[in-house]
SEKOL-776264 format. One record per residue (C-alpha): residue number from 1; residue in one letter; x, y, z. Coordinates in nm, 4 decimals, padded with zeros to 6 digits. Layout:
(NUM; A; (X; Y; Z)) ...
***
This chain:
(1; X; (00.0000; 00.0000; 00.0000)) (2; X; (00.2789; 00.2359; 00.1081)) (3; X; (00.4788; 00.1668; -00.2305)) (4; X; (00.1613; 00.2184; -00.4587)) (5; X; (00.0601; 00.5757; -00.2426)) (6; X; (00.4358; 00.6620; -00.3121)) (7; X; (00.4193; 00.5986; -00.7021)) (8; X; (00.0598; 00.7704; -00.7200)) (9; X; (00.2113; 01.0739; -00.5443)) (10; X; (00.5276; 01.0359; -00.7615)) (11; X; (00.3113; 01.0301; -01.0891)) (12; X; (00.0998; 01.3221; -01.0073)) (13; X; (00.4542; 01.5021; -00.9081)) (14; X; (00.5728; 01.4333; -01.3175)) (15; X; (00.2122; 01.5318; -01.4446)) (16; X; (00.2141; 01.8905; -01.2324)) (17; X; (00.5654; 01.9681; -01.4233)) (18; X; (00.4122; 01.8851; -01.7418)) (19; X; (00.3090; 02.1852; -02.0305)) (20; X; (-00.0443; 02.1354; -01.9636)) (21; X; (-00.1400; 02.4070; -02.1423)) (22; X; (00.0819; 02.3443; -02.4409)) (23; X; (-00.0933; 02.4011; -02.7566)) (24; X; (-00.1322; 02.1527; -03.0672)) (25; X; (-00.1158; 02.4103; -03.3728)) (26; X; (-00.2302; 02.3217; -03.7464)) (27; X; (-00.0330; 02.4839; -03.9713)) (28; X; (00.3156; 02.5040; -04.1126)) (29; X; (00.5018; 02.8378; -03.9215)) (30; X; (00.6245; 02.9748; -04.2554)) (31; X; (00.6065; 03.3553; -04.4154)) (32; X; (00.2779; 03.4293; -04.5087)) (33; X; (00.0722; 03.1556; -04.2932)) (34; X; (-00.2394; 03.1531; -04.1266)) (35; X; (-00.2256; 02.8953; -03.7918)) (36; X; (-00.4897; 02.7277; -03.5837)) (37; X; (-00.3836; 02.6981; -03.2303)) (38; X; (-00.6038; 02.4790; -02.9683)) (39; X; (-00.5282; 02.5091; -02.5937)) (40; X; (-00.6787; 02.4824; -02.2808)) (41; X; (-00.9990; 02.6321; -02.2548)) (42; X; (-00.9843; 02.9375; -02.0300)) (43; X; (-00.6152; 02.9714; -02.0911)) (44; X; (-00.4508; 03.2745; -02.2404)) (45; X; (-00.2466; 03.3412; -02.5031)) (46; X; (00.0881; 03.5739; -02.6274)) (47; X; (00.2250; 03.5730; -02.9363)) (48; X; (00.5403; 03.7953; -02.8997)) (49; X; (00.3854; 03.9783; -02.6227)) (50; X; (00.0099; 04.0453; -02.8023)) (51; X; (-00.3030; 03.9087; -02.6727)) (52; X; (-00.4575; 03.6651; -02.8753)) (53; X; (-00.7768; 03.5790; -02.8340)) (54; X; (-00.8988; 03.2269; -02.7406)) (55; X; (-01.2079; 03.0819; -02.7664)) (56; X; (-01.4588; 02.8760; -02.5219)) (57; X; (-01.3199; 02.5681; -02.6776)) (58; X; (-00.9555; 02.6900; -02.6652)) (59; X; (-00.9186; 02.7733; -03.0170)) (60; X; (-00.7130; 03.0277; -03.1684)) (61; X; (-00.5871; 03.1798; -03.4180)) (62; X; (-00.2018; 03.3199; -03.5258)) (63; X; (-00.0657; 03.4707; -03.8516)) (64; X; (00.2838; 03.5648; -03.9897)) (65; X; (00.2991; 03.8332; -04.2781)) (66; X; (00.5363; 03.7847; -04.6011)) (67; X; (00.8474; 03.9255; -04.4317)) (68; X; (00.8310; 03.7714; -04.0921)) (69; X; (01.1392; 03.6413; -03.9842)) (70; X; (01.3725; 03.4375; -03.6790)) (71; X; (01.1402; 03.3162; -03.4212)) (72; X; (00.7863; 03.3837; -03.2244)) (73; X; (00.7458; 03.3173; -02.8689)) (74; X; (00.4176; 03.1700; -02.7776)) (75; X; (00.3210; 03.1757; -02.4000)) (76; X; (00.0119; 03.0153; -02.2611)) (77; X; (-00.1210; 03.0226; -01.9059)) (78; X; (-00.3401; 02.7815; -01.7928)) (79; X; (-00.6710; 02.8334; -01.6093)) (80; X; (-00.4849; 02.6972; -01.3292)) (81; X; (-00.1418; 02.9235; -01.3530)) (82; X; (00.0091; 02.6914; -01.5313)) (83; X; (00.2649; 02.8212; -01.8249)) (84; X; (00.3853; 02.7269; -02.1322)) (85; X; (00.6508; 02.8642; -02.3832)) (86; X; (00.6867; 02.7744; -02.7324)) (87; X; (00.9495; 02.9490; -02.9461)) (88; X; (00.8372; 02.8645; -03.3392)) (89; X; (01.0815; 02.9392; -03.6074)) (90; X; (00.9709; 03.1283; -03.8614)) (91; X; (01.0734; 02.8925; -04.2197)) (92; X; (01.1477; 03.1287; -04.4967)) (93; X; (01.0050; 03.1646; -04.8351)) (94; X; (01.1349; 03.2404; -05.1548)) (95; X; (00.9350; 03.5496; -05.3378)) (96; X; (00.9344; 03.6366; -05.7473)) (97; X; (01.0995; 04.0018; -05.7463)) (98; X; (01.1094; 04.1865; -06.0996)) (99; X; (01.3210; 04.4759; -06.1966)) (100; X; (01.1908; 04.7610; -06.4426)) (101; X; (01.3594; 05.0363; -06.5338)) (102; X; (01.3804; 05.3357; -06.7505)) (103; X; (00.9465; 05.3554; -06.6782)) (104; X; (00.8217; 05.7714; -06.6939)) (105; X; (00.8024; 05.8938; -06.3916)) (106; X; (00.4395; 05.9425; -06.3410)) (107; X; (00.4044; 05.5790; -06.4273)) (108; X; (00.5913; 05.4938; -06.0072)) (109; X; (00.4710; 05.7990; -05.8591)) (110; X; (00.1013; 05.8725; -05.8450)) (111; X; (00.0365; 06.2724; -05.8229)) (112; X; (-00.0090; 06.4150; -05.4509)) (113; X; (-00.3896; 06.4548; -05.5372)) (114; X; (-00.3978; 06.0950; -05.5771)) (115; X; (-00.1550; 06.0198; -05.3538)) (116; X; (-00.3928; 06.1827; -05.0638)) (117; X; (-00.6838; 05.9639; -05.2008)) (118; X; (-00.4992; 05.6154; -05.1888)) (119; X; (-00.3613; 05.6761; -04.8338)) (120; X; (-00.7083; 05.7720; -04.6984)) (121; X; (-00.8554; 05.4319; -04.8622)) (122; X; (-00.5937; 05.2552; -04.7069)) (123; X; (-00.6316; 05.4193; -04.3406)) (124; X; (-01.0054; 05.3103; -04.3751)) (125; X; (-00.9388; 04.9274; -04.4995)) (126; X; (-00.6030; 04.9162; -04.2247)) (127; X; (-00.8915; 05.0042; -03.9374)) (128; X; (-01.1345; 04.7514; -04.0541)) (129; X; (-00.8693; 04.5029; -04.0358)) (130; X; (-00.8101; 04.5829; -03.6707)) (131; X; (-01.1410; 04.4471; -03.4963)) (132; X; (-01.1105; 04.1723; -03.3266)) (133; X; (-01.4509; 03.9955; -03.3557)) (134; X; (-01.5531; 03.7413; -03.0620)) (135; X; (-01.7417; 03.5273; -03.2766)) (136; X; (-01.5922; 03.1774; -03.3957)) (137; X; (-01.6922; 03.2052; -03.7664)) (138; X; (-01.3108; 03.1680; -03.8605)) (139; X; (-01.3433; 02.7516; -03.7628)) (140; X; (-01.6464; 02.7129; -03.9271)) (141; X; (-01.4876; 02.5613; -04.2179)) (142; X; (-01.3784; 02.7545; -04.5659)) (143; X; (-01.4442; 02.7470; -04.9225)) (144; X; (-01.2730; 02.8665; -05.2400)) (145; X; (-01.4294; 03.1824; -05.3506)) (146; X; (-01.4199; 03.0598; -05.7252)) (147; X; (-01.4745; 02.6970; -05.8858)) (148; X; (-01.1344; 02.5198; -05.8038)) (149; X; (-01.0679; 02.4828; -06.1650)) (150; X; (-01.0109; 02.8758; -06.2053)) (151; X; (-00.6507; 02.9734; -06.3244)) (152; X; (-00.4336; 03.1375; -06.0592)) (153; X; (-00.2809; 03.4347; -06.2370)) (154; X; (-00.1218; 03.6314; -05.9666)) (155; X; (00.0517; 03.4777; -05.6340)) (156; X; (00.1243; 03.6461; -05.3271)) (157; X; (00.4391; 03.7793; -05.2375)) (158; X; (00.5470; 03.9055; -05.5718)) (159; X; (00.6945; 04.2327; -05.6000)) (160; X; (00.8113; 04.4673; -05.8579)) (161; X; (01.1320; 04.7183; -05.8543)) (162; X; (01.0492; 04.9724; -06.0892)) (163; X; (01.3294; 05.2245; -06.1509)) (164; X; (01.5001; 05.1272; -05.8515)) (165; X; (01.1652; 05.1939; -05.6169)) (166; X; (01.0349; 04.8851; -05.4240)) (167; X; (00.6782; 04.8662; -05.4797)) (168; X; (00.4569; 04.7062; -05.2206)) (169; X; (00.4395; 04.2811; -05.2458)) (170; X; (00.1427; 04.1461; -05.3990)) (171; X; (-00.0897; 04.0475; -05.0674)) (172; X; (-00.3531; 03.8051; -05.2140)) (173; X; (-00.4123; 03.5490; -05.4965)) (174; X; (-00.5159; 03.6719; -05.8098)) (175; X; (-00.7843; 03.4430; -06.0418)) (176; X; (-00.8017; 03.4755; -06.3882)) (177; X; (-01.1921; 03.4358; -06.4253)) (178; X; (-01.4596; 03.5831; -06.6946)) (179; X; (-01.6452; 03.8842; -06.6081)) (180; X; (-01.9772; 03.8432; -06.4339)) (181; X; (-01.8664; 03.5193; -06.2582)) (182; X; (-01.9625; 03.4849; -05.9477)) (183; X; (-01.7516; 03.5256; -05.6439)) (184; X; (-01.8603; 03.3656; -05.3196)) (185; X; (-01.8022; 03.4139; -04.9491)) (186; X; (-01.5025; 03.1866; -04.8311)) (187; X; (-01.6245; 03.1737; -04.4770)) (188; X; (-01.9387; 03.2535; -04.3100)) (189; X; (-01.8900; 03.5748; -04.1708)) (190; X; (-02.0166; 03.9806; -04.1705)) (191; X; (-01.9522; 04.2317; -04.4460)) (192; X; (-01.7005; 04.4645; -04.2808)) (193; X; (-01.6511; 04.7203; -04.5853)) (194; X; (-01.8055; 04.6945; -04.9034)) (195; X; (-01.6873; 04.9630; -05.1544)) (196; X; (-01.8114; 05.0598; -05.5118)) (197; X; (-01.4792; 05.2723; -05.6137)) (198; X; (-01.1440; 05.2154; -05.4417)) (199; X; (-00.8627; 05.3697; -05.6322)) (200; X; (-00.6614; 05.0470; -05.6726)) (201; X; (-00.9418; 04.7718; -05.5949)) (202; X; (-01.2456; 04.9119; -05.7529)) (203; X; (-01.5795; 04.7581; -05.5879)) (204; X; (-01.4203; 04.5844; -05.2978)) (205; X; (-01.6032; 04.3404; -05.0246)) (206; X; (-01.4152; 04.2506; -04.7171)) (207; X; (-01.5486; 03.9928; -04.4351)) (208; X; (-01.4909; 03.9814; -04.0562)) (209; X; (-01.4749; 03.5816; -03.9865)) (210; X; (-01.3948; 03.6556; -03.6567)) (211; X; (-01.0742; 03.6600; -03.4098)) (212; X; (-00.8919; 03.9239; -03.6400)) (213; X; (-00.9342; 03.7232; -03.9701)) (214; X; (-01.0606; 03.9479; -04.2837)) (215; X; (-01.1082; 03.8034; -04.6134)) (216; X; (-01.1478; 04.0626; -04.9201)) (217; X; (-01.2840; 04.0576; -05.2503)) (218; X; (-01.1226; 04.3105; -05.5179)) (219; X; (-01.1751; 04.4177; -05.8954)) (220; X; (-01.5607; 04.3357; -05.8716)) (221; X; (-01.8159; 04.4182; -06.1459)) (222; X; (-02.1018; 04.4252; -05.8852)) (223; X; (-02.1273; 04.3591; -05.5199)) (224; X; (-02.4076; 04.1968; -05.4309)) (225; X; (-02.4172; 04.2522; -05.0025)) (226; X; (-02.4368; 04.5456; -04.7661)) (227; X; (-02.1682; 04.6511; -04.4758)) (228; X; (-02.2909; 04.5147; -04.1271)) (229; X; (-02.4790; 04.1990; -04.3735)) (230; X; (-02.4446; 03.8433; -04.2248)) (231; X; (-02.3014; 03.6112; -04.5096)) (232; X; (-02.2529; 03.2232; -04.5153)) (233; X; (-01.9958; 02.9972; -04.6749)) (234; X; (-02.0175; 03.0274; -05.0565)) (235; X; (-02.2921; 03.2727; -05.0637)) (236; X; (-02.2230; 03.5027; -05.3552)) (237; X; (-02.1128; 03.8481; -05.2609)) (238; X; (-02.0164; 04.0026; -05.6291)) (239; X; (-01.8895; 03.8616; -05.9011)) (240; X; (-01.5474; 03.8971; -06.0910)) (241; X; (-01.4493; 04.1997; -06.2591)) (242; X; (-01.1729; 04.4682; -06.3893)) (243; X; (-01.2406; 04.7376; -06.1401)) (244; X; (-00.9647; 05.0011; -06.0015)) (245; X; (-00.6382; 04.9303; -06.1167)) (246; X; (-00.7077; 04.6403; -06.3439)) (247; X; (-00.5538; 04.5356; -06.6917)) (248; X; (-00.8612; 04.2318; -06.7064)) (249; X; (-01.1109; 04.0610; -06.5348)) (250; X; (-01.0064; 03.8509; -06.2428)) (251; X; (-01.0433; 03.8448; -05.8960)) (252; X; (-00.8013; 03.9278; -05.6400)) (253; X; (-00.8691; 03.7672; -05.3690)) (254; X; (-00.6934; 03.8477; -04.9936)) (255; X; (-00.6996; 03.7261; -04.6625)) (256; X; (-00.5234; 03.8407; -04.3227)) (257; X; (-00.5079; 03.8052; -03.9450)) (258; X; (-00.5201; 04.2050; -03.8065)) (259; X; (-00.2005; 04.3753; -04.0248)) (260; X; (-00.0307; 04.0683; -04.1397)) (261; X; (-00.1363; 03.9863; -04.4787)) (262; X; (-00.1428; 03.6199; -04.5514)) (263; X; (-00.0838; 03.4166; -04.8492)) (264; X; (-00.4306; 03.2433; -04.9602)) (265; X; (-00.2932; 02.9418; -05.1345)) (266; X; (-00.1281; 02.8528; -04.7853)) (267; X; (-00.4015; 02.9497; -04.5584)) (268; X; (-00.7050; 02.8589; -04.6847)) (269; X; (-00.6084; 02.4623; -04.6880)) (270; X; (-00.5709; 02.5293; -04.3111)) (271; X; (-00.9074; 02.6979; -04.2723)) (272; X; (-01.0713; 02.4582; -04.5157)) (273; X; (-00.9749; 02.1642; -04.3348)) (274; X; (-00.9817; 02.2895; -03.9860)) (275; X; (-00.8585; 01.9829; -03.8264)) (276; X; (-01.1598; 01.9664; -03.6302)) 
***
């Protein structure tokens, strides 16, 4: 008896010095990913010193944009005090960069009028991607927002040099797609901004799917919902167009957790197959 109450009290010893709180993730930690986190629920969660926000089942949600790099410290603590610290390296990716030179001047540098107008779009669309929505929409389960059959025509990542000026890298997936076909919702979610003439997306949708993940819609020919709207996976919310700064009809399609932009061909396997 004296044996057995020493090895029970040894056992639960081991167990209390245990990581209970240490969280499976789905998800390769790469540039540009979107990862699914599960911990305990009632725990909370750092990345790198921000709050993340967990779910009642534990879930969670991290990102890494294009040019993250070294290593991200995760830190949970358990509903009980109990801590855990995972340091995740950050694998690198290799990114298509093109040079062009000799380009007139007013072809790299938009005139201040415009100038004004582009970063007042972008302050609006940068606060919309800030909320950080309670609701779990985000591990509901994802769709493409086109038939999988659709040619990819731009990838994220991509950047130009043009004489000598970095441009900004592509931040979505572009899909070379006829006009008037339709786009749907890849996530159930709520129209956060929908927009019938941004200077360099044209009619542009975006969706809050919850827990700081925004998905958006660019280059439409019509949009087809209303800001504050509830949608559902694959509902159509527009269809494809050549809107804004557009050389044909496609759609770009984005997706990103707060700031970081993500890459779509990456993330949406995770979201699509949420491990559930």
């Amino acid at each position: 008896m004296r044996l057995r109450t020493l090895v029970l009290a040894f056992a639960a010893l081991a167990a209390s010095a245990l990581p209970a709180c240490a969280a499976e993730l789905t998800g390769a930690v790469q540039q540009g990913a979107l990862v699914l986190g599960r911990t305990q629920p009632g725990a909370t969660v750092t990345l790198d010193g921000r709050p993340v926000r967990v779910d009642e089942q534990g879930r969670f949600v991290i990102g890494f944009n294009r040019d993250a790099a070294g290593e991200a410290t995760l830190v949970e603590i358990g509903p009980g005090g109990d801590q855990a610290e995972t340091r995740l390296t950050i694998a690198p990716r290799q990114w298509d960069i093109q040079r062009i030179d000799g380009l007139p001047d007013k072809q790299v540098t938009p005139d201040p009028k415009l100038l004004e107008r582009i970063r007042a779009e972008n302050a609006r669309v940068a606060a919309v991607r800030e909320t950080d929505r309670p609701d779990p929409d985000v591990f509901a389960g994802f769709a493409l927002p086109v038939p999988a059959e659709t040619r990819v025509s731009g990838v994220f990542g991509s950047q130009r040099i043009l004489n000598g000026q970095p441009r900004s890298p592509h931040s979505g997936t572009d899909w070379a797609a006829p006009e008037g076909t339709a786009v749907g919702a890849v996530g159930p979610g709520v129209v956060s901004l929908a927009e019938d003439d941004l200077f360099y997306t044209g009619k542009t949708v975006m969706i809050d799917h919850g827990h700081g993940v925004q998905s958006v819609y660019a280059h439409l020919s019509r949009i087809d919902v209303g800001t504050g709207a509830r949608v559902a996976t694959g509902q159509t919310i527009g269809a494809v167009g050549a809107t804004g700064r557009a050389t044909g009809p496609h759609l770009h399609f984005g997706i990103s957790w707060f700031g970081e932009r993500l890459d779509p061909q990456t993330a949406l396997p995770v979201l699509i197959r949420p491990g559930e």
